[in-house]
BALOBA-1460 file (C-alpha; in Angstrom, 3 decimals):
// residues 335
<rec num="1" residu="x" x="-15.710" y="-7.277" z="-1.701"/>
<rec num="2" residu="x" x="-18.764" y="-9.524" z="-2.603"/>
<rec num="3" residu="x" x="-18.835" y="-12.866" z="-1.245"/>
<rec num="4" residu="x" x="-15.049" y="-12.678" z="0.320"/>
<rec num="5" residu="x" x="-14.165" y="-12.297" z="-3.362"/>
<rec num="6" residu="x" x="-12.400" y="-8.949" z="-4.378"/>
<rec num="7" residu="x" x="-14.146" y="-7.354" z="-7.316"/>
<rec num="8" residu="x" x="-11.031" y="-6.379" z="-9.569"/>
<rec num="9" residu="x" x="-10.555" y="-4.114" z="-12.757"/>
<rec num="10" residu="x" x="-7.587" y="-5.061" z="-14.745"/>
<rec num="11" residu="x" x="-5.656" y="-1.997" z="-17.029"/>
<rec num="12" residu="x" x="-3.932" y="-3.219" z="-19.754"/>
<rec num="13" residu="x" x="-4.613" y="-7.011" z="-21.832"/>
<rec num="14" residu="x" x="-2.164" y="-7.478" z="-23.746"/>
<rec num="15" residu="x" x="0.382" y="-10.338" z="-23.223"/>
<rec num="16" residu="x" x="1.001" y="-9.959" z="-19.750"/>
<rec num="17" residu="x" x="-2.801" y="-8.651" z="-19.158"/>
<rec num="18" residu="x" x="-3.902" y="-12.430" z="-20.349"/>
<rec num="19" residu="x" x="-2.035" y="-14.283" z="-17.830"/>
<rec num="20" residu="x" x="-2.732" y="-11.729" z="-15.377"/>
<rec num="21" residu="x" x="-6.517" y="-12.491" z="-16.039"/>
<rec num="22" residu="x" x="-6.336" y="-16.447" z="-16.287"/>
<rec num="23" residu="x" x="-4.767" y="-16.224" z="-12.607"/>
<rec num="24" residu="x" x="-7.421" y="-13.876" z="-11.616"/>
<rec num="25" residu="x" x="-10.290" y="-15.932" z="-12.902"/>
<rec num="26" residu="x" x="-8.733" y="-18.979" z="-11.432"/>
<rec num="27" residu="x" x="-8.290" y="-17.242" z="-8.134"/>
<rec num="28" residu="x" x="-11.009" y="-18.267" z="-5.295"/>
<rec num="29" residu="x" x="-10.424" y="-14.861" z="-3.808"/>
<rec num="30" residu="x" x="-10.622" y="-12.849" z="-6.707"/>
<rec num="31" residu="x" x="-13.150" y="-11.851" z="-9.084"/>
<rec num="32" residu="x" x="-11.993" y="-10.342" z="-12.482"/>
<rec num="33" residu="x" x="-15.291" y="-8.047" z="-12.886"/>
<rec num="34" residu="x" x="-13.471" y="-5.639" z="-15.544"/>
<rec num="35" residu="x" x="-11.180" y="-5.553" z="-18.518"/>
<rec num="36" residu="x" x="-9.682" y="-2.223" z="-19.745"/>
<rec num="37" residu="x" x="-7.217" y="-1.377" z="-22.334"/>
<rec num="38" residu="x" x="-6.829" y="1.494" z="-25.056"/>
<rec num="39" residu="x" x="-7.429" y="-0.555" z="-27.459"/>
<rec num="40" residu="x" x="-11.060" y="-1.356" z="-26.772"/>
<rec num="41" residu="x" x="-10.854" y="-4.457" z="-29.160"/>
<rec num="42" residu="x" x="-7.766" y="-6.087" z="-27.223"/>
<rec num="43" residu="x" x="-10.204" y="-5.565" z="-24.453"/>
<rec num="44" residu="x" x="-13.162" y="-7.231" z="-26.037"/>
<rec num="45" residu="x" x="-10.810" y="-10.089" z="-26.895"/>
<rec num="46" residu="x" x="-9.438" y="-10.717" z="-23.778"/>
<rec num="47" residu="x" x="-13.334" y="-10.493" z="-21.730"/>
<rec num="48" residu="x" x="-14.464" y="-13.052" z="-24.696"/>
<rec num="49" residu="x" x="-11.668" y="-15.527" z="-23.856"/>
<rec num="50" residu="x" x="-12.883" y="-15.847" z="-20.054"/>
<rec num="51" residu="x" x="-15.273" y="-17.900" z="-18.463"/>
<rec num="52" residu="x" x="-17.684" y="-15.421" z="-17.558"/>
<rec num="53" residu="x" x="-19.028" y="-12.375" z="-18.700"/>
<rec num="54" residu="x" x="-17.112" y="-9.495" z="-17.925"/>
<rec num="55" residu="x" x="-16.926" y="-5.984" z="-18.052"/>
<rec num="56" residu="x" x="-15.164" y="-3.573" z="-20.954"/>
<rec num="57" residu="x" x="-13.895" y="-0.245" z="-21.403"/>
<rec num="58" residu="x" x="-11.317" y="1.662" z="-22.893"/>
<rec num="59" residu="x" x="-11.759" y="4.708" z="-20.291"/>
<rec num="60" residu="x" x="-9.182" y="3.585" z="-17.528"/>
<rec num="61" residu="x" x="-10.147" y="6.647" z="-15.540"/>
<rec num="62" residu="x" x="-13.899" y="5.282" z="-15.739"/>
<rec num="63" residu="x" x="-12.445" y="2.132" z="-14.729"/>
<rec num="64" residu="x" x="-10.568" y="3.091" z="-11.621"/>
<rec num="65" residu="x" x="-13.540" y="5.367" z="-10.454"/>
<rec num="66" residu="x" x="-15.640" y="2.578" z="-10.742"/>
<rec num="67" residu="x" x="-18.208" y="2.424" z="-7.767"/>
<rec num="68" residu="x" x="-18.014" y="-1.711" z="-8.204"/>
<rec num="69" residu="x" x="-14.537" y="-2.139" z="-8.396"/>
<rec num="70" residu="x" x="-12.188" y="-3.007" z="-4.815"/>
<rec num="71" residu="x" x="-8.792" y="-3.148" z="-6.548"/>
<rec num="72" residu="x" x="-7.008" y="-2.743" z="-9.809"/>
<rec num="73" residu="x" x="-4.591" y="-4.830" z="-11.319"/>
<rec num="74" residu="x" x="-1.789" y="-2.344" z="-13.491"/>
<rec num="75" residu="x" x="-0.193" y="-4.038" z="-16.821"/>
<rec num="76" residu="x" x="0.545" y="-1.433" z="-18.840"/>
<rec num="77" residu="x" x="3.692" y="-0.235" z="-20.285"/>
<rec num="78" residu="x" x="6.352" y="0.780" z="-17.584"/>
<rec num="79" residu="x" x="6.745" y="4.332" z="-18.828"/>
<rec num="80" residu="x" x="2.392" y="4.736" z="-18.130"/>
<rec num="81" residu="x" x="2.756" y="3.605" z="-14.111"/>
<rec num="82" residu="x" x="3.729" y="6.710" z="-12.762"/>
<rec num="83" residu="x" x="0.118" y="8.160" z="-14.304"/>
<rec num="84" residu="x" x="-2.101" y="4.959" z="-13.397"/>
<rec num="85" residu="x" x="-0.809" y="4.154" z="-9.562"/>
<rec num="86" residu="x" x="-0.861" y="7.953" z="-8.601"/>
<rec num="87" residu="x" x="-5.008" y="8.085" z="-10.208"/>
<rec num="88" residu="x" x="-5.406" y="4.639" z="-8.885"/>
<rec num="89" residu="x" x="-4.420" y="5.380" z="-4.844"/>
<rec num="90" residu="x" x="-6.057" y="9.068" z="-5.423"/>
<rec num="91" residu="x" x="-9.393" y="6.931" z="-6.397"/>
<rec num="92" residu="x" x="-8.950" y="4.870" z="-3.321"/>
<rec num="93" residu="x" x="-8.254" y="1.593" z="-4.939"/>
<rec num="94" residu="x" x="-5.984" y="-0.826" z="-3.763"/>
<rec num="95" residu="x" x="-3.391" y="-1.923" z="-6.908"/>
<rec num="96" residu="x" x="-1.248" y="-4.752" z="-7.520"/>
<rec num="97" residu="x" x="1.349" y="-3.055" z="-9.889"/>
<rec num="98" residu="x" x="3.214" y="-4.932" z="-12.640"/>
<rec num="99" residu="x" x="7.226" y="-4.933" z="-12.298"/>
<rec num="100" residu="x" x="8.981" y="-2.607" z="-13.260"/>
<rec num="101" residu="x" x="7.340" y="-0.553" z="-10.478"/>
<rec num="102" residu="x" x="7.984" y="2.442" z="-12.893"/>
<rec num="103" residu="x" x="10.905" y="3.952" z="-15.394"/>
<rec num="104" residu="x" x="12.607" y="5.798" z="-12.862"/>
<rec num="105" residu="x" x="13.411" y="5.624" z="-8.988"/>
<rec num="106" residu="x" x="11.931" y="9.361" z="-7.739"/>
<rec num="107" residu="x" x="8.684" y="7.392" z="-9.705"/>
<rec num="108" residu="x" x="8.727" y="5.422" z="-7.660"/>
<rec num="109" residu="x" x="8.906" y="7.093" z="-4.452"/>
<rec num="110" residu="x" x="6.220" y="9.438" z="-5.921"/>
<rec num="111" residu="x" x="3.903" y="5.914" z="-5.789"/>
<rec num="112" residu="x" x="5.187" y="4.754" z="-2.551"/>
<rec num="113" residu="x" x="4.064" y="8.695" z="-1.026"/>
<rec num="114" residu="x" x="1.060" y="8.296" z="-2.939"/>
<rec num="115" residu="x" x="0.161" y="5.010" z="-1.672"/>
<rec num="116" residu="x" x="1.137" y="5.941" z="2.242"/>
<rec num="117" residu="x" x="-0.868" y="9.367" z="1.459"/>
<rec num="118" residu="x" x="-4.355" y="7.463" z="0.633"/>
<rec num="119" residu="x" x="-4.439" y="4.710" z="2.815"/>
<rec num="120" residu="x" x="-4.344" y="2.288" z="-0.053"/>
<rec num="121" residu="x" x="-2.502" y="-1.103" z="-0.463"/>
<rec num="122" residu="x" x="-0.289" y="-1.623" z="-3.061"/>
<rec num="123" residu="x" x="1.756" y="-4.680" z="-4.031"/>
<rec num="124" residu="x" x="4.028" y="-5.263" z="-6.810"/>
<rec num="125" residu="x" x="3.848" y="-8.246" z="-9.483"/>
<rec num="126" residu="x" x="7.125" y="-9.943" z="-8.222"/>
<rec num="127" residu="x" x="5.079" y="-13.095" z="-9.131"/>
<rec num="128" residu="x" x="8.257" y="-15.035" z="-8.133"/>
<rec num="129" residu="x" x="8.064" y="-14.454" z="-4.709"/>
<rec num="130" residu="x" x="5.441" y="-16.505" z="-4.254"/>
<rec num="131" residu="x" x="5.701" y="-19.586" z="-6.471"/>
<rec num="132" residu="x" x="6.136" y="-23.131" z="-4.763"/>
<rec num="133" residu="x" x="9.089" y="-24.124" z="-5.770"/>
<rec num="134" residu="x" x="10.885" y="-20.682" z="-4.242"/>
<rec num="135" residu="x" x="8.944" y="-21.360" z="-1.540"/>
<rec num="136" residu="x" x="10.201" y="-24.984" z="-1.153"/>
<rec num="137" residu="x" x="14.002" y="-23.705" z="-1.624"/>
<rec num="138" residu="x" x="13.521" y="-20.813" z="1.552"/>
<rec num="139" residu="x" x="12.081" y="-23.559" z="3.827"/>
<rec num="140" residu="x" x="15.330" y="-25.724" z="3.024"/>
<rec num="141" residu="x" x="18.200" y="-22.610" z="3.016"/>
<rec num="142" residu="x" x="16.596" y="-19.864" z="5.590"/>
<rec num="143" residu="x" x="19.855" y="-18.033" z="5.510"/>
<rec num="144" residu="x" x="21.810" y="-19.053" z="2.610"/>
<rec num="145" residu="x" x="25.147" y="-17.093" z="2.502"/>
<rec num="146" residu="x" x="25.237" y="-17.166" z="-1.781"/>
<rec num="147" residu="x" x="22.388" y="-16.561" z="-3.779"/>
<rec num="148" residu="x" x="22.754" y="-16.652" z="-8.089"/>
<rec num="149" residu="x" x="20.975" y="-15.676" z="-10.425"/>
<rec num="150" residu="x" x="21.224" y="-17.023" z="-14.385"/>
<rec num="151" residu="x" x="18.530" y="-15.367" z="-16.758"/>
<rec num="152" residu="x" x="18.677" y="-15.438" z="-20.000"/>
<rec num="153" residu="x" x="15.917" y="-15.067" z="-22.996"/>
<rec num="154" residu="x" x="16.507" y="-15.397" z="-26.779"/>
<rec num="155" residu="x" x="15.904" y="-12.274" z="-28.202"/>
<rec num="156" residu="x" x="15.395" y="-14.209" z="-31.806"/>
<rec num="157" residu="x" x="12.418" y="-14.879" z="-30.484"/>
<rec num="158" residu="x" x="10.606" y="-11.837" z="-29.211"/>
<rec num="159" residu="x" x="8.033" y="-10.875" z="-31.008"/>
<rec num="160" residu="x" x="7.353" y="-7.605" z="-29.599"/>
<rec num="161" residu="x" x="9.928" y="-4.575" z="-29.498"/>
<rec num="162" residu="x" x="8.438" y="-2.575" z="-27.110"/>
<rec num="163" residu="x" x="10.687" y="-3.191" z="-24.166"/>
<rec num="164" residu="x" x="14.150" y="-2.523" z="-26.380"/>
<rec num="165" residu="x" x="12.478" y="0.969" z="-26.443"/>
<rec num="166" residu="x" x="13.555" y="2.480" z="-22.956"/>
<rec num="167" residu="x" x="11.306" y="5.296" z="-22.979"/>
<rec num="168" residu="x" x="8.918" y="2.998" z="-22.786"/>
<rec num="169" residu="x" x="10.071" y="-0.141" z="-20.415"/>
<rec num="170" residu="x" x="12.968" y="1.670" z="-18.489"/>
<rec num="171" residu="x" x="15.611" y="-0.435" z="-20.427"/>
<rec num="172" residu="x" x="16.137" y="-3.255" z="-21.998"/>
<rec num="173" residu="x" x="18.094" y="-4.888" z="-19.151"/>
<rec num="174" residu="x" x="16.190" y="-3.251" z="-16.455"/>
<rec num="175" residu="x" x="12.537" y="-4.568" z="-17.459"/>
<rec num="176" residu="x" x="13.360" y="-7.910" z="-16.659"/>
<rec num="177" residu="x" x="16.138" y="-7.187" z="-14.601"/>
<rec num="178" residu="x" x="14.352" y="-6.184" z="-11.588"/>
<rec num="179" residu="x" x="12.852" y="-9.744" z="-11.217"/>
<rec num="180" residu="x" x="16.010" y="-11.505" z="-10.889"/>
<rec num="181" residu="x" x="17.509" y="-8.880" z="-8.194"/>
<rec num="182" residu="x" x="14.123" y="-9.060" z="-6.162"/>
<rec num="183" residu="x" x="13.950" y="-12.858" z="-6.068"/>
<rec num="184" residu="x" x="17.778" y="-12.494" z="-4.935"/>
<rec num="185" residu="x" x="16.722" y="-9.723" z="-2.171"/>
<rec num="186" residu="x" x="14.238" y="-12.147" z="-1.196"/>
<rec num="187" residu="x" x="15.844" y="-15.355" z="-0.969"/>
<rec num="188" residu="x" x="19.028" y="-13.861" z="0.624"/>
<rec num="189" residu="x" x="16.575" y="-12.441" z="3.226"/>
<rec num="190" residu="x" x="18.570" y="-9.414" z="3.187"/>
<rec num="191" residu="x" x="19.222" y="-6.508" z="1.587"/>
<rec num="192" residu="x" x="21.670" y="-5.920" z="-1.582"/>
<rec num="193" residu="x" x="24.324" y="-2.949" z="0.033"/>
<rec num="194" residu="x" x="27.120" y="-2.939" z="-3.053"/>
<rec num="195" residu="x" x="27.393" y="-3.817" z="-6.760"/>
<rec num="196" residu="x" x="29.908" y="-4.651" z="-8.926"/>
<rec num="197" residu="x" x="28.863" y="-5.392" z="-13.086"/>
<rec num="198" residu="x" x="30.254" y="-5.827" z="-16.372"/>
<rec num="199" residu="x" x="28.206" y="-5.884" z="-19.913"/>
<rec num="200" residu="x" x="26.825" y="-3.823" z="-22.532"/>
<rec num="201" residu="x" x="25.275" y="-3.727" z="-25.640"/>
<rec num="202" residu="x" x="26.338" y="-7.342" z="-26.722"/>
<rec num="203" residu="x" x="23.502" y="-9.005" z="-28.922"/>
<rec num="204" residu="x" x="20.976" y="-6.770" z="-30.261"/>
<rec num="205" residu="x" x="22.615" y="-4.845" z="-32.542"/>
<rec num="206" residu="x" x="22.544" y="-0.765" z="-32.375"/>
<rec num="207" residu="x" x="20.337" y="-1.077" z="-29.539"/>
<rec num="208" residu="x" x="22.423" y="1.334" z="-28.161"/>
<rec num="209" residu="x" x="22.050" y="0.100" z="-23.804"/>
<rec num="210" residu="x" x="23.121" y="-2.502" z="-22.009"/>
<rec num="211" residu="x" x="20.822" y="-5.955" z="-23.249"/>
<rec num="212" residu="x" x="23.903" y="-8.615" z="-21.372"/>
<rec num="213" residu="x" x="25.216" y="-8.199" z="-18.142"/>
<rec num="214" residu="x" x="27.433" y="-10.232" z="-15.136"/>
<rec num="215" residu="x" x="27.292" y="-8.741" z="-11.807"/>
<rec num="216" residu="x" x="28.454" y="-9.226" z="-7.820"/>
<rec num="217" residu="x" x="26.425" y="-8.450" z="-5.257"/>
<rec num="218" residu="x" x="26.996" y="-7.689" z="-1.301"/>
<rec num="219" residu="x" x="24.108" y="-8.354" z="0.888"/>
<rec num="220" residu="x" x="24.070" y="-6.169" z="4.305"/>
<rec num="221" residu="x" x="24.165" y="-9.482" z="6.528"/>
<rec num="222" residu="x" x="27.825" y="-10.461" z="4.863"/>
<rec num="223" residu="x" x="26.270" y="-12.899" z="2.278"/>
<rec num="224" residu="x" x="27.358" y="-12.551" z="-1.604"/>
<rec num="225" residu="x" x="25.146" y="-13.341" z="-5.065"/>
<rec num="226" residu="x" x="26.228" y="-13.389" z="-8.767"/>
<rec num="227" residu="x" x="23.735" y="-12.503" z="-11.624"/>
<rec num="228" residu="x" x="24.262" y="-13.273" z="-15.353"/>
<rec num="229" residu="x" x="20.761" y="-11.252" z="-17.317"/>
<rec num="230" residu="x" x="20.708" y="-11.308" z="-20.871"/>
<rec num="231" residu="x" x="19.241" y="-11.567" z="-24.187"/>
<rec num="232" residu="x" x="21.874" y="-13.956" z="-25.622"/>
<rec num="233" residu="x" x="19.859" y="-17.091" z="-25.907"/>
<rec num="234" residu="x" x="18.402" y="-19.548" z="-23.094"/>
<rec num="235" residu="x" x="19.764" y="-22.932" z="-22.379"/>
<rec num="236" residu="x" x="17.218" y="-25.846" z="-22.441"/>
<rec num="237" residu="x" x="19.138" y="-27.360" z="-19.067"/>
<rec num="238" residu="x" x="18.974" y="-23.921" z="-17.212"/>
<rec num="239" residu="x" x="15.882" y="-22.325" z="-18.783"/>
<rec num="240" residu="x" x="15.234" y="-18.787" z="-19.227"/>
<rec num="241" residu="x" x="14.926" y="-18.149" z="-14.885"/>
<rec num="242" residu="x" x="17.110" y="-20.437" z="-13.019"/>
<rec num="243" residu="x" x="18.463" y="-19.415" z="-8.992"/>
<rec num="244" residu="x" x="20.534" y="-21.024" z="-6.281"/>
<rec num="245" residu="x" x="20.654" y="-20.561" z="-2.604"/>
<rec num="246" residu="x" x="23.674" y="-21.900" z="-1.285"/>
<rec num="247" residu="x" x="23.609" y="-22.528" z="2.897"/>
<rec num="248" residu="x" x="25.898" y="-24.312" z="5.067"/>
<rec num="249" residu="x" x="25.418" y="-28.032" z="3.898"/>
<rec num="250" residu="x" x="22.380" y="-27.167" z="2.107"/>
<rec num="251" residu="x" x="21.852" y="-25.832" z="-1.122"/>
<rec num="252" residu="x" x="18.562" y="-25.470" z="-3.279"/>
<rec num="253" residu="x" x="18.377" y="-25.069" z="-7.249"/>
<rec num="254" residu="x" x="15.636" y="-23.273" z="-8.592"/>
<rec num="255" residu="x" x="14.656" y="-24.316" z="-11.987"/>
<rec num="256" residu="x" x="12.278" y="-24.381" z="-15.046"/>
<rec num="257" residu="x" x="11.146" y="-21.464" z="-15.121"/>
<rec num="258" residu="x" x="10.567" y="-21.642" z="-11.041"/>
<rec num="259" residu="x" x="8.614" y="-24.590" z="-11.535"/>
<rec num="260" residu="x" x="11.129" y="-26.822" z="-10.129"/>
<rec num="261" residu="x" x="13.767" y="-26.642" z="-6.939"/>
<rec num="262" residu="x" x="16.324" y="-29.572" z="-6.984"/>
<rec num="263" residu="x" x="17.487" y="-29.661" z="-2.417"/>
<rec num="264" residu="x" x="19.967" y="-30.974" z="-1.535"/>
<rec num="265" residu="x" x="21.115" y="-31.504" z="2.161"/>
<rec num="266" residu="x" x="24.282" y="-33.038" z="2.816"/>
<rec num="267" residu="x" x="24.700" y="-36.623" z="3.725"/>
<rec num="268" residu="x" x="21.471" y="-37.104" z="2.357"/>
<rec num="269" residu="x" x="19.649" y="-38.056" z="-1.136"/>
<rec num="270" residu="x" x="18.745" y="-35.017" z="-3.491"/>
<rec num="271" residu="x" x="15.033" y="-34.035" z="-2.995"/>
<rec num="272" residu="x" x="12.927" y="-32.773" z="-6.028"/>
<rec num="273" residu="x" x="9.888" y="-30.138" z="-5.788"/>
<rec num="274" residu="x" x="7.733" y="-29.829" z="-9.121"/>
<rec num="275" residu="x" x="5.020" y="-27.645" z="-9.830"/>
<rec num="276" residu="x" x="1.743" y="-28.957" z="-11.086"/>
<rec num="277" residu="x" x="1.232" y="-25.126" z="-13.154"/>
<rec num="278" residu="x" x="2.256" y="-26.268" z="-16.890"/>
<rec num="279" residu="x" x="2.646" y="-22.829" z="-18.404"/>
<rec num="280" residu="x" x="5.534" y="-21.286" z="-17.189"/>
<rec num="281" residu="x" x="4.186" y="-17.726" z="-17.511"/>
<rec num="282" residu="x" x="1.507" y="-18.520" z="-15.039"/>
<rec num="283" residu="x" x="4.167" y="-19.761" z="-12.564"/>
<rec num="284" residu="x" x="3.613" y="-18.023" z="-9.000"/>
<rec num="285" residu="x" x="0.576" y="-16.134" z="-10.614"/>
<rec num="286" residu="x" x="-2.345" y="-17.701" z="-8.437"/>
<rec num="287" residu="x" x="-0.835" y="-17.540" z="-5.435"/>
<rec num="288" residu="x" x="-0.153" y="-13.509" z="-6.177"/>
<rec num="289" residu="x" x="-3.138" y="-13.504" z="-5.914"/>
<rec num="290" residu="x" x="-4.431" y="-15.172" z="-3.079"/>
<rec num="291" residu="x" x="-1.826" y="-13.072" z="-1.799"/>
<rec num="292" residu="x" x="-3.353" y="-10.145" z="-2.748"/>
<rec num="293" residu="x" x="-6.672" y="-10.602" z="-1.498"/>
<rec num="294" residu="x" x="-5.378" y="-11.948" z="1.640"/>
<rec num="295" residu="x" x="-3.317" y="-8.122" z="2.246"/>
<rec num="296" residu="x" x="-6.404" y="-6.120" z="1.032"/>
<rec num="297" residu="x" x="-8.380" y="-8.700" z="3.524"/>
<rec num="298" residu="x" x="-6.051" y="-8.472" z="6.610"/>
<rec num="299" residu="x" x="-5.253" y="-4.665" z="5.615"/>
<rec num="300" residu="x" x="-1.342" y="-5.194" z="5.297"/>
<rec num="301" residu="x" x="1.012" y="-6.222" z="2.482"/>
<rec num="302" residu="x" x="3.704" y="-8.699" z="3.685"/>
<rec num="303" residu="x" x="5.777" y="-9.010" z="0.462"/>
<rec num="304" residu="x" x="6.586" y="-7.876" z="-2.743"/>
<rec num="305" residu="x" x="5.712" y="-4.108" z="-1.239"/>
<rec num="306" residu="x" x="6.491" y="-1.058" z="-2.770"/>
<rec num="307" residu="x" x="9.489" y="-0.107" z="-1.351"/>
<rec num="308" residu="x" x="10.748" y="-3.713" z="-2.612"/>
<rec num="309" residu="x" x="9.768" y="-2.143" z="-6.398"/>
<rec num="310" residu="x" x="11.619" y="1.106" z="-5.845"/>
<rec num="311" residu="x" x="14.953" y="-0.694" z="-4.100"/>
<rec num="312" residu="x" x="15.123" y="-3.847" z="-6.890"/>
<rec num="313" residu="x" x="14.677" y="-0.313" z="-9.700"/>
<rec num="314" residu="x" x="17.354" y="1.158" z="-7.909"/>
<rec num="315" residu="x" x="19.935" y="-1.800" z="-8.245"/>
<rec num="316" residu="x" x="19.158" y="-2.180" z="-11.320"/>
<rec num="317" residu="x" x="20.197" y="1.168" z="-12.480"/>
<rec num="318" residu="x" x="23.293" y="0.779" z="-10.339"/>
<rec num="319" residu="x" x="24.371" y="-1.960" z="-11.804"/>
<rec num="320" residu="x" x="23.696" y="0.231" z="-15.208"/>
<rec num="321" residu="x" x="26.162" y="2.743" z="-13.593"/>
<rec num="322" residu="x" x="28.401" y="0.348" z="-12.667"/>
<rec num="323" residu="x" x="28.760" y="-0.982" z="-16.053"/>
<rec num="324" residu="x" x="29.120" y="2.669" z="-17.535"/>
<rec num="325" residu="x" x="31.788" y="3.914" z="-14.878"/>
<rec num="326" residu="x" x="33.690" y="0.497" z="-14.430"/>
<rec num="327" residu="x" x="33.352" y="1.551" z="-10.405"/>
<rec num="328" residu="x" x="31.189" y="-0.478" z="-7.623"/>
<rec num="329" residu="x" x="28.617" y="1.056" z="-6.315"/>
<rec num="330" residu="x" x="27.204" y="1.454" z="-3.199"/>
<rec num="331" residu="x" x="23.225" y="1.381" z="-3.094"/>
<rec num="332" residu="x" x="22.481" y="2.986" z="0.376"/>
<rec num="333" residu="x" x="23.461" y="6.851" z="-1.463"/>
<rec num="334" residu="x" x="20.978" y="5.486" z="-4.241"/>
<rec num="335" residu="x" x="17.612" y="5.329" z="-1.672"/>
């Protein structure tokens, strides 16, 4: 670290890489020193766009090895994780590891072992976790006993394919998926114990995997959640992410992309929490970070850890079986 500022190298600028990089540069504890990709022009692009002159390279194994670098930040494709976390610990660097952790759940565990095996930290970009307005809904409902979850994009609008491809994402439900059932783990305080789902292939046409799905949820501490993910089209009142934690006489709506949490307590007026971030994609971004810094700092990750990656993969592909078999399932035989 230089200056209590952790020199980072980011892998991968494309969509995700940009935002990853405008939190990093706007980050007093970080210091984007690095920008890596492939594609050494997406690279070039990306370094010209910041505020100060930064690294390239289109060698991630240069970049990882790099003697000036404290900590990577991973936003590649899903199905390249595996392959960039396992170099990445092995290289001693601490990562912070876009969601999906990685395309399957022994991957995984393979990262969490590789992690635990060279002393590394490793945290994963459940960016959610630690955006204001969630944060603002927890203080209000510290043990709700529902939790939902409504997400729902417009697949009309995508303008890149790659994640219908689930050799490459992990599926076309799961690769978003995953955010929705960690925020749920995280709000419930608790972890999810039994499944129940409907859906399928509903909007994308011959996409051939589930892109729509409805699902119950069981938390171990006797609470209960409901998830609607999709691709069907987002509503302008609900937004693409919108969550509720549901107490005893209190209740919190999460809105707007997270931006916003509606409280309510009863016998009481209706309280409203708004996010100064404007871009909704940088939502709980900056404070990642921070976050981040602060784990590599005190030498201890305190959320979004990787065994939170590899359980929120795992109920997500339970779910999958439960909308193949028809059956609940229970996730304790999954981990």
């Amino acid at each position: 670290m230089v200056a209590n500022r952790l020199r980072v190298a980011l892998i991968g600028c494309g969509f995700q890489g940009h935002h990853l990089a405008s939190a990093l540069t706007d980050s007093s504890r970080c210091r984007l020193d690095l920008c890596c990709d492939t594609d050494l022009g997406r690279a070039e692009a990306l370094a010209a766009s910041l505020p100060r002159p930064t690294r390239v390279s289109d060698d991630w194994q240069a970049a990882i090895n790099d003697p000036g670098i404290d900590a990577v930040v991973i936003a590649t494709t899903t199905h390249t994780h595996l392959e960039l976390a396992l170099a990445t610990a092995a290289a001693g660097r601490h990562v912070l590891l876009e969601k999906p952790m990685a395309a399957t759940v022994p991957d995984c565990l393979a990262i969490e072992r590789a992690v635990a095996e060279h002393g590394v930290l490793m945290m994963i970009g459940y960016k959610f976790r630690f955006a204001p307005a969630v944060a603002a809904a927890k203080r209000l409902v510290p043990h709700p006993v529902v939790v939902t979850s409504h997400t729902m994009y417009d697949a009309s609008q995508e303008t890149s394919g790659w994640v219908n491809d689930r050799a490459l994402s992990g599926g076309r439900l799961t690769s978003s998926l995953v955010h929705s059932i960690d925020l749920m783990r995280d709000l419930a305080g608790s972890e999810i114990v039994r499944v129940q789902a409907e859906g399928g292939n509903l909007t994308i046409k011959g996409l051939g995997q589930p892109d729509n799905a409805v699902a119950t949820v069981r938390f171990a501490n006797g609470s209960i959640g409901a998830l609607l993910h999709g691709s069907a089209g987002c509503s302008d009142l609900l937004s693409t992410w919108s969550f509720q934690t549901i107490g005893v006489g209190t209740n919190a709506t999460i809105h707007d992309h997270a931006r916003r949490a509606a409280l309510h307590t009863a016998g009481a007026e209706s309280e409203s929490f708004v996010d100064p971030v404007v871009d909704p994609f940088q939502v709980g971004m900056r404070p990642m970070m921070e976050a981040f810094a602060d784990a590599v700092a005190r030498g201890s990750v305190r959320s979004a850890r990787p065994r939170d990656g590899t359980l929120s993969l795992a109920i997500c592909r339970a779910i999958e079986t439960a909308i193949a078999t028809g059956e609940p399932q229970d996730i304790q035989r999954l981990t």
